[in-house]
VOKOL-984197 format. One record per residue: residue in one letter; residue number from 1; x, y, z of N, C-alpha, C, O in turn. Coordinates in pm, whole numbers. Example, Ala and Ser with C-alpha at 12.3 -4.5 7.8 and 13.67 -1.06 7.14 Angstrom:
<recs>
+------+-----+--------+--------+--------+--------+--------+--------+--------+--------+--------+--------+--------+--------+
| rest |  nr |    n_x |    n_y |    n_z |   ca_x |   ca_y |   ca_z |    c_x |    c_y |    c_z |    o_x |    o_y |    o_z |
+------+-----+--------+--------+--------+--------+--------+--------+--------+--------+--------+--------+--------+--------+
|    A |   1 |   1319 |   -569 |    780 |   1230 |   -450 |    780 |   1320 |   -330 |    780 |   1424 |   -332 |    846 |
|    S |   2 |   1285 |   -225 |    708 |   1367 |   -106 |    714 |   1290 |      3 |    787 |   1341 |    114 |    804 |
+------+-----+--------+--------+--------+--------+--------+--------+--------+--------+--------+--------+--------+--------+
</recs>
This chain:
<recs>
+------+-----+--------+--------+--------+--------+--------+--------+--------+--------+--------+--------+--------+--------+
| rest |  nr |    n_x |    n_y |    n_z |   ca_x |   ca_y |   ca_z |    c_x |    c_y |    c_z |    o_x |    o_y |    o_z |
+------+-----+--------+--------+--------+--------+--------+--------+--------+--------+--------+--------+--------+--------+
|    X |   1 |   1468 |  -2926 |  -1054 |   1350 |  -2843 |  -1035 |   1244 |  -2889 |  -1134 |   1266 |  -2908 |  -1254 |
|    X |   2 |   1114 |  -2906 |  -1068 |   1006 |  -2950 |  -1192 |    952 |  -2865 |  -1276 |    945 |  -2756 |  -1219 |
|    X |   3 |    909 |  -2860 |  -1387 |    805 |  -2763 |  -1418 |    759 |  -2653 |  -1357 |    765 |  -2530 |  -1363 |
|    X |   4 |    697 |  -2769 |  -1276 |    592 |  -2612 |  -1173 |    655 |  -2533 |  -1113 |    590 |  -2430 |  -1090 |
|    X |   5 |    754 |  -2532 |  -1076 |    822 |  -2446 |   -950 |    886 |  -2362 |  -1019 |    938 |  -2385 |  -1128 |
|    X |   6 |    886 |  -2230 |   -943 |    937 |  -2113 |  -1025 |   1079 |  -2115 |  -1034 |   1146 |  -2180 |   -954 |
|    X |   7 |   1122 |  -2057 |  -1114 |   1313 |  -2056 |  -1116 |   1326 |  -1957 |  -1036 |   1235 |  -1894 |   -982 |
|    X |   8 |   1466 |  -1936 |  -1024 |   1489 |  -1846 |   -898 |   1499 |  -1707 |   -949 |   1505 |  -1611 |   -872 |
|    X |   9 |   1502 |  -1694 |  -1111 |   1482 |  -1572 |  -1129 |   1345 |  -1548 |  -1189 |   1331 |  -1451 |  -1263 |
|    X |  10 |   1238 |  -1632 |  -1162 |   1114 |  -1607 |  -1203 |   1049 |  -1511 |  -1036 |    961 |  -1425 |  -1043 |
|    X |  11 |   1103 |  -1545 |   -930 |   1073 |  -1464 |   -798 |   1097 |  -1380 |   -775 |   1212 |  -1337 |   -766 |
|    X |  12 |    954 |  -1300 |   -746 |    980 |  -1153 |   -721 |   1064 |  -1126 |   -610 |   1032 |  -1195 |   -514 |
|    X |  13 |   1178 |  -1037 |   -586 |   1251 |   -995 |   -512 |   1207 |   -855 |   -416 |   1129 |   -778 |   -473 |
|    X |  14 |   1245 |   -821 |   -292 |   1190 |   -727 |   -253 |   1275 |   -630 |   -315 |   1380 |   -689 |   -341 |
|    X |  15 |   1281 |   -498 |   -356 |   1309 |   -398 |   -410 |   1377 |   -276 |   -282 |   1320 |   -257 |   -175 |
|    X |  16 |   1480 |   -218 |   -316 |   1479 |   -102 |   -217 |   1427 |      6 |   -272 |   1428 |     10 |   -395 |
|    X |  17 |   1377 |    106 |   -208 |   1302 |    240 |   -221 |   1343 |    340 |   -200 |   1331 |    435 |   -278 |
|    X |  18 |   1428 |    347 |    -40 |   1499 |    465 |     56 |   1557 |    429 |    151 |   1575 |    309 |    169 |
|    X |  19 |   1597 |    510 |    225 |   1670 |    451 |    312 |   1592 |    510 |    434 |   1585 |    630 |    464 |
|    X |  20 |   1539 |    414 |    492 |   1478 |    451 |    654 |   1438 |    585 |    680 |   1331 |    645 |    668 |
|    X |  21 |   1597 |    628 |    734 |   1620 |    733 |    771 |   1553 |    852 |    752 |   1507 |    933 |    833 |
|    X |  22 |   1553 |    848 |    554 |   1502 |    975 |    520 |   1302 |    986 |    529 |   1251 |   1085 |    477 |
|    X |  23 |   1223 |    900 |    584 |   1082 |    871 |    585 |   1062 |    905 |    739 |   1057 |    822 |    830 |
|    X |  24 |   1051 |   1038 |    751 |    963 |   1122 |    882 |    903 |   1016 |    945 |    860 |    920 |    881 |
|    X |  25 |    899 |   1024 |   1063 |    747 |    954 |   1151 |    620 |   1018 |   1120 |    593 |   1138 |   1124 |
|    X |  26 |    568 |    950 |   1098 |    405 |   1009 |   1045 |    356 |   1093 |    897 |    273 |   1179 |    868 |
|    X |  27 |    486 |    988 |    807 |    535 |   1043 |    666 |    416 |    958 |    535 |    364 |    847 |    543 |
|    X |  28 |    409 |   1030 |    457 |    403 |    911 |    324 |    507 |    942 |    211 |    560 |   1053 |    196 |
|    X |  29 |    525 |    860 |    152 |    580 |    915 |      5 |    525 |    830 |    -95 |    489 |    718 |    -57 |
|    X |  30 |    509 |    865 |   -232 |    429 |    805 |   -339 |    609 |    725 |   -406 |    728 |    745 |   -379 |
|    X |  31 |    548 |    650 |   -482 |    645 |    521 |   -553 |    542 |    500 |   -668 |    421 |    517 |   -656 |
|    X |  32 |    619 |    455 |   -802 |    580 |    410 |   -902 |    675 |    236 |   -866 |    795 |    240 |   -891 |
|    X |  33 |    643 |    160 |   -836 |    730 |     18 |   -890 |    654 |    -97 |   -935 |    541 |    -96 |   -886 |
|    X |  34 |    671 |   -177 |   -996 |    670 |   -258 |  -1110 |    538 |   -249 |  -1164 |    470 |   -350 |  -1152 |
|    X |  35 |    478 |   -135 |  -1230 |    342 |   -106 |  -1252 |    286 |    -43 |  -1139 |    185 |     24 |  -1161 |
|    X |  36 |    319 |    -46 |  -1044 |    164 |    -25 |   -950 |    223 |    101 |   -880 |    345 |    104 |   -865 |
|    X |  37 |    146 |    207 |   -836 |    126 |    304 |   -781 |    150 |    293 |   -570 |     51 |    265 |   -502 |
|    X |  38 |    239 |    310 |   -528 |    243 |    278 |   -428 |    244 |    379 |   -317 |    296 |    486 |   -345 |
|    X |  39 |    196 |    363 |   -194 |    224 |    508 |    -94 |    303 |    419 |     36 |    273 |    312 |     89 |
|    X |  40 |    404 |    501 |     57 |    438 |    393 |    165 |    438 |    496 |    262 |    449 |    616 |    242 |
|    X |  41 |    424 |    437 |    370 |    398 |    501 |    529 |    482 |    493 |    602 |    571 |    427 |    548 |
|    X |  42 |    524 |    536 |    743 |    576 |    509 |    846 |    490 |    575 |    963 |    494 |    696 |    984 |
|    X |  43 |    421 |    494 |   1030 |    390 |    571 |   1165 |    442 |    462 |   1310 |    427 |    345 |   1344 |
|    X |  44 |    526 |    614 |   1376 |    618 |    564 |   1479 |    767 |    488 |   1364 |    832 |    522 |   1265 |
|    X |  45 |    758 |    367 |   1463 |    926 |    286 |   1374 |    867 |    206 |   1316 |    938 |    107 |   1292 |
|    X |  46 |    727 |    196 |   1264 |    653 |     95 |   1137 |    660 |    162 |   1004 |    648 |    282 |    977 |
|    X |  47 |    679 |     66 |    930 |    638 |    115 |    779 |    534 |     10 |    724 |    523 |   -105 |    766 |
|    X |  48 |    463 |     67 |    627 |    390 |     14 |    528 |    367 |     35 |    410 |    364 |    153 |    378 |
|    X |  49 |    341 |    -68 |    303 |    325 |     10 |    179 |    137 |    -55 |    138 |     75 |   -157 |    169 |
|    X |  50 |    113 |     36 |     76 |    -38 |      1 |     33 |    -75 |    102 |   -141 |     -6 |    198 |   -175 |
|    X |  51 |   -167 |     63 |   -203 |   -192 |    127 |   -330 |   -182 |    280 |   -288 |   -169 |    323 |   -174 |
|    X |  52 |   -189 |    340 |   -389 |   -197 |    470 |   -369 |   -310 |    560 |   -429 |   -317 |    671 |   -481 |
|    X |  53 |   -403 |    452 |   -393 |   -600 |    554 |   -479 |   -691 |    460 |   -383 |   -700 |    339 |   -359 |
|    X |  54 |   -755 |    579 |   -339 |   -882 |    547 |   -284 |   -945 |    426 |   -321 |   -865 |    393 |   -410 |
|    X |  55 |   -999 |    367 |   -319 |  -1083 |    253 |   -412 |  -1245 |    265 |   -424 |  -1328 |    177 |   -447 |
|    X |  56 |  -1264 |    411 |   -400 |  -1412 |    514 |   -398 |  -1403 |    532 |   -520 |  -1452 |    460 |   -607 |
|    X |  57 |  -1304 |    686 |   -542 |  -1306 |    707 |   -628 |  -1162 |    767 |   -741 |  -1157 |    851 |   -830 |
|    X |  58 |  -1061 |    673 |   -679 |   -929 |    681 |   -731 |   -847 |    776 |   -710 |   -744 |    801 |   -774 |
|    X |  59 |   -911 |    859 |   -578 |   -780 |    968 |   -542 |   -675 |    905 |   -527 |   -651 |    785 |   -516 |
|    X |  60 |   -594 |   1026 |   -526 |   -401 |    984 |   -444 |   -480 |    957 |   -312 |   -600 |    969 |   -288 |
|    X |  61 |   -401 |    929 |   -256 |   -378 |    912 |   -121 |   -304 |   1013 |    -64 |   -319 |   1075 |     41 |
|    X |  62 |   -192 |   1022 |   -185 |    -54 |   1136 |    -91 |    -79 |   1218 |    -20 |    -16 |   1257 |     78 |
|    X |  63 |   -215 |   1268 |    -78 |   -252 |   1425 |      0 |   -365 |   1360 |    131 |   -442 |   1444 |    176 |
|    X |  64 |   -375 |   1225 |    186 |   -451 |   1199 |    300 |   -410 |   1242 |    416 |   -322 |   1327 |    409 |
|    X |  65 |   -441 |   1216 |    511 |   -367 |   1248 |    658 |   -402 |   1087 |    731 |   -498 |   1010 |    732 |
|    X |  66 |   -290 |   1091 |    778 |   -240 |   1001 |    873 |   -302 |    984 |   1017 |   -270 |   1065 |   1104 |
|    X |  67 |   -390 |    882 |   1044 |   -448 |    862 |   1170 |   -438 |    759 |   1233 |   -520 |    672 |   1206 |
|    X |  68 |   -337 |    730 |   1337 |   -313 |    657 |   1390 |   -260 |    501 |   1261 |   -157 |    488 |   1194 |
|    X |  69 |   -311 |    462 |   1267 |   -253 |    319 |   1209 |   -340 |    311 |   1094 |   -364 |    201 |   1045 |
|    X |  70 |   -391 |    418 |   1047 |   -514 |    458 |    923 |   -461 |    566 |    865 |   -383 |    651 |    908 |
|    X |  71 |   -536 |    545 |    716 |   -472 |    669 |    635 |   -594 |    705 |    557 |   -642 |    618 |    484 |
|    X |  72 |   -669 |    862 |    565 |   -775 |    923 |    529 |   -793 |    944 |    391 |   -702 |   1008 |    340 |
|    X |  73 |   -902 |    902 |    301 |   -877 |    985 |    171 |   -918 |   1111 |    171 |  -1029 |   1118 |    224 |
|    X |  74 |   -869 |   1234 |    128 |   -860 |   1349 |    106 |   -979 |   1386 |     60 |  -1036 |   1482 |    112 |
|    X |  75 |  -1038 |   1313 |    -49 |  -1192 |   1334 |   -118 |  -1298 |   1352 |    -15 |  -1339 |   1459 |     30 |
|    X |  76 |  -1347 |   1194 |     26 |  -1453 |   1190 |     37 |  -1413 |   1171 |    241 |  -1501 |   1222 |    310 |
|    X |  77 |  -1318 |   1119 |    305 |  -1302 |   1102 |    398 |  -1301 |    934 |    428 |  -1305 |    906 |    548 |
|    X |  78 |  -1296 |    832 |    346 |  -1282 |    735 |    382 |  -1179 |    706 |    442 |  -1094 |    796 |    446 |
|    X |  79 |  -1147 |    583 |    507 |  -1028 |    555 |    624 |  -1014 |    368 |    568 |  -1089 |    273 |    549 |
|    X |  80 |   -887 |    397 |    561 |   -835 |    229 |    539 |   -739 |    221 |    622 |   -676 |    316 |    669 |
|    X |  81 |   -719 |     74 |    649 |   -608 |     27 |    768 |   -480 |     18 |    719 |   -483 |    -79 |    643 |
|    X |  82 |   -400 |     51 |    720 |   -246 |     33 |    688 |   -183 |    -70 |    675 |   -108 |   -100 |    582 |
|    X |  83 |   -216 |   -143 |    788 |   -165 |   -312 |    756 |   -211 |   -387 |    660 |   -148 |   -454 |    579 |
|    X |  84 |   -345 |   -370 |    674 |   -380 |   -490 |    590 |   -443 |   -453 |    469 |   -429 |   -527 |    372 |
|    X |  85 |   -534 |   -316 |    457 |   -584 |   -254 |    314 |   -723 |   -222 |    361 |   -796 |   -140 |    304 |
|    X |  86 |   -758 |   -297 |    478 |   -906 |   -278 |    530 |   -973 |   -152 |    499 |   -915 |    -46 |    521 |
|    X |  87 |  -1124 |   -157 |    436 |  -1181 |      1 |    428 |  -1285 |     -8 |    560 |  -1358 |   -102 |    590 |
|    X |  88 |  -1268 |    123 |    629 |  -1292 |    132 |    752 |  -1429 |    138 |    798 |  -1495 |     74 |    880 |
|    X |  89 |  -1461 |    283 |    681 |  -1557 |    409 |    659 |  -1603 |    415 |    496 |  -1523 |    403 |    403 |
|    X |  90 |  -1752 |    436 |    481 |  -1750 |    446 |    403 |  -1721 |    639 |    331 |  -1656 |    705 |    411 |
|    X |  91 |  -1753 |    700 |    228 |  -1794 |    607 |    113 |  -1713 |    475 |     20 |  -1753 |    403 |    -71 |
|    X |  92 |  -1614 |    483 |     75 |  -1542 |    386 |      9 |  -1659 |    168 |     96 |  -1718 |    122 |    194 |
|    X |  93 |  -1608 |    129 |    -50 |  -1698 |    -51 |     -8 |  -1584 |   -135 |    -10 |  -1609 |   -255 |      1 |
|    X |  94 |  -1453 |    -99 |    -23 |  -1325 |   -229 |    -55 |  -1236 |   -163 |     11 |  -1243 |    -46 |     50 |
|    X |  95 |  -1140 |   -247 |     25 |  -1038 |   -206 |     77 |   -915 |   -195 |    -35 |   -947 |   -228 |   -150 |
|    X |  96 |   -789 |   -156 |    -14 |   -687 |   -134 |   -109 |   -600 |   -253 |    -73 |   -609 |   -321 |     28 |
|    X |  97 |   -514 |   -267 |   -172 |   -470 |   -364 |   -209 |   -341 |   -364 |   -111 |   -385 |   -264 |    -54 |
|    X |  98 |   -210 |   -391 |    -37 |   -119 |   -366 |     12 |      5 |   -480 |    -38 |    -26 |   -573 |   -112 |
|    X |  99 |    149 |   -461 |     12 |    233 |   -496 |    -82 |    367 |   -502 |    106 |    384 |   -419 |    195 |
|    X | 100 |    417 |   -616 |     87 |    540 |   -685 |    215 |    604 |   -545 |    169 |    621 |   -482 |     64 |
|    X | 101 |    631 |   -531 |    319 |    746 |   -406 |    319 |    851 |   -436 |    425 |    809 |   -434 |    540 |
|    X | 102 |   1007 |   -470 |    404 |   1059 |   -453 |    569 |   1183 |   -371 |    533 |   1228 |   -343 |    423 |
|    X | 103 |   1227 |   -341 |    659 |   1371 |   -253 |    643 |   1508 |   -354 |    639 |   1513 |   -447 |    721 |
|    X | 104 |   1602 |   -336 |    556 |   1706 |   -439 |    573 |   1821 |   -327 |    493 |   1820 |   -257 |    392 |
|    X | 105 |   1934 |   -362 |    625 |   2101 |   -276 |    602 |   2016 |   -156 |    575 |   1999 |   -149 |    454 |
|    X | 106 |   1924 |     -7 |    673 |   1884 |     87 |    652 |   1802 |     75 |    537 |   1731 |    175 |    542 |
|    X | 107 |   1777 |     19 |    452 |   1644 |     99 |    359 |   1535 |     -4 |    360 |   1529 |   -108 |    427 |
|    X | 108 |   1459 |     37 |    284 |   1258 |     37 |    309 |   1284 |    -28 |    160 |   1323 |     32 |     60 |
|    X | 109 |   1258 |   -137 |    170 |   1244 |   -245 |     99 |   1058 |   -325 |     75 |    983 |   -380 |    155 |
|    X | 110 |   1050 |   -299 |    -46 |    907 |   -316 |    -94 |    909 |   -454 |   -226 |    970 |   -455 |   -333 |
|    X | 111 |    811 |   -569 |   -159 |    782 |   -679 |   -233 |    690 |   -651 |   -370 |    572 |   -672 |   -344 |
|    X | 112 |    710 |   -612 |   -504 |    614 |   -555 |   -557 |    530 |   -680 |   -640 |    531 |   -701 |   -762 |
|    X | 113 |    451 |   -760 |   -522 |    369 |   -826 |   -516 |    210 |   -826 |   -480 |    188 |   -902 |   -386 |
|    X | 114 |     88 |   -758 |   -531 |     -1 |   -713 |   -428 |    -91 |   -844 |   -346 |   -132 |   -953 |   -385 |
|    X | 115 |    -94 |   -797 |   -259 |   -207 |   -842 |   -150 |   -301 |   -836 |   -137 |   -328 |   -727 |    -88 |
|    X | 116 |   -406 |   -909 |   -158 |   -570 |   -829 |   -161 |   -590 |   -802 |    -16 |   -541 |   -853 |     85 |
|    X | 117 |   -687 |   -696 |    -38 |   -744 |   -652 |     74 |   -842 |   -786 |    109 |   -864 |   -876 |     28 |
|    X | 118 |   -897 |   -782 |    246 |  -1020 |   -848 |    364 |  -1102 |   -800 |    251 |  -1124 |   -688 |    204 |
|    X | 119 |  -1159 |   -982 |    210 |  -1282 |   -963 |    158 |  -1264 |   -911 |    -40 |  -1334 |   -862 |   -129 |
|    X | 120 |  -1130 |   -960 |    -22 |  -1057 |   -946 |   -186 |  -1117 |   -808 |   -260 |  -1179 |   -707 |   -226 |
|    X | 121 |  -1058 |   -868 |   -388 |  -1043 |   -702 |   -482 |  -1154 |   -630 |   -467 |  -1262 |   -671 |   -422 |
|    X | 122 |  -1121 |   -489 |   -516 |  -1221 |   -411 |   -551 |  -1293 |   -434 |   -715 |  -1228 |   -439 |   -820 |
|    X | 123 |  -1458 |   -446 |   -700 |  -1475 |   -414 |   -826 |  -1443 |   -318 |   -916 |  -1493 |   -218 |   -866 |
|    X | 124 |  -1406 |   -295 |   -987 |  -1325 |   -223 |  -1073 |  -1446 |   -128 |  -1148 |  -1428 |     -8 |  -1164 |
|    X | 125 |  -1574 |   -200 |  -1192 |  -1672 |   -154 |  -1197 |  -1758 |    -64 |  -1115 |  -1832 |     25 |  -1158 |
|    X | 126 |  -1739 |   -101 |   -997 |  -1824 |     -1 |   -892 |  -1770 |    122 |   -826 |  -1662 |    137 |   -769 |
|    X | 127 |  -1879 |    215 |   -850 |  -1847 |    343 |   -833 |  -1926 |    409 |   -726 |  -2033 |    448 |   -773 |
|    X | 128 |  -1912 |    439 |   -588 |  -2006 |    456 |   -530 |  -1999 |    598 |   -478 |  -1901 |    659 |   -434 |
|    X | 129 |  -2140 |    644 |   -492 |  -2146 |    848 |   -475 |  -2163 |    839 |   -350 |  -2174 |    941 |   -282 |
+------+-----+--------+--------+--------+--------+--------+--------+--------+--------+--------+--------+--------+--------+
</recs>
């Protein structure tokens, strides 16, 4: 192995969370894993995991509602896409960050790797009323 290439325990591994089963259709639940704040979803037999704060103005998410293949922030009403982090609506200008999720032997297994959203990070600086 050269230099560059990661060792095999330098790779992030996907993580288990739960087991399937117990994540309602049309559920979220909040996760703390490896630093990052996570909400993971299921609508229908999909899951997803994505940050868990607005990128407006840093709400939870937990308390959003679930729309179709979108998840609402509670605050202000913005809408991001589930798959990919997309922000839909404003007031939110970025999208959230999202993180590989699949199910394997029953549980909900999360890559705690993030993904930038379409159109990369949020400024961290910008705050929009």
């Amino acid at each position: 192995m050269s230099e560059q290439d990661p060792s095999p325990s330098d790779t992030p591994a996907f993580v288990a969370l739960m087991p399937a089963a117990e994540l309602a259709p049309n559920a979220v639940k909040p996760f703390e894993l490896a630093g990052y704040g996570i909400l993971l979803c299921r609508v229908g037999d999909e899951f997803f995991a994505l940050e868990n704060r607005c990128s407006h103005t840093g709400a939870l998410l937990t308390r959003g509602r679930l729309r179709g293949d979108c998840i609402v922030c509670p605050v202000h009403g913005a809408r991001f896409q589930l798959r990919d982090g997309k922000h839909l609506s404003p007031p939110a200008s970025s999208g959230l960050v999202t993180f590989a999720v699949r199910v394997a032997t029953g549980q909900i297994e999360v890559l705690p790797v993030p993904i930038d959203p379409p159109g990369g990070k949020p400024d961290p600086r910008a705050f929009v009323m």
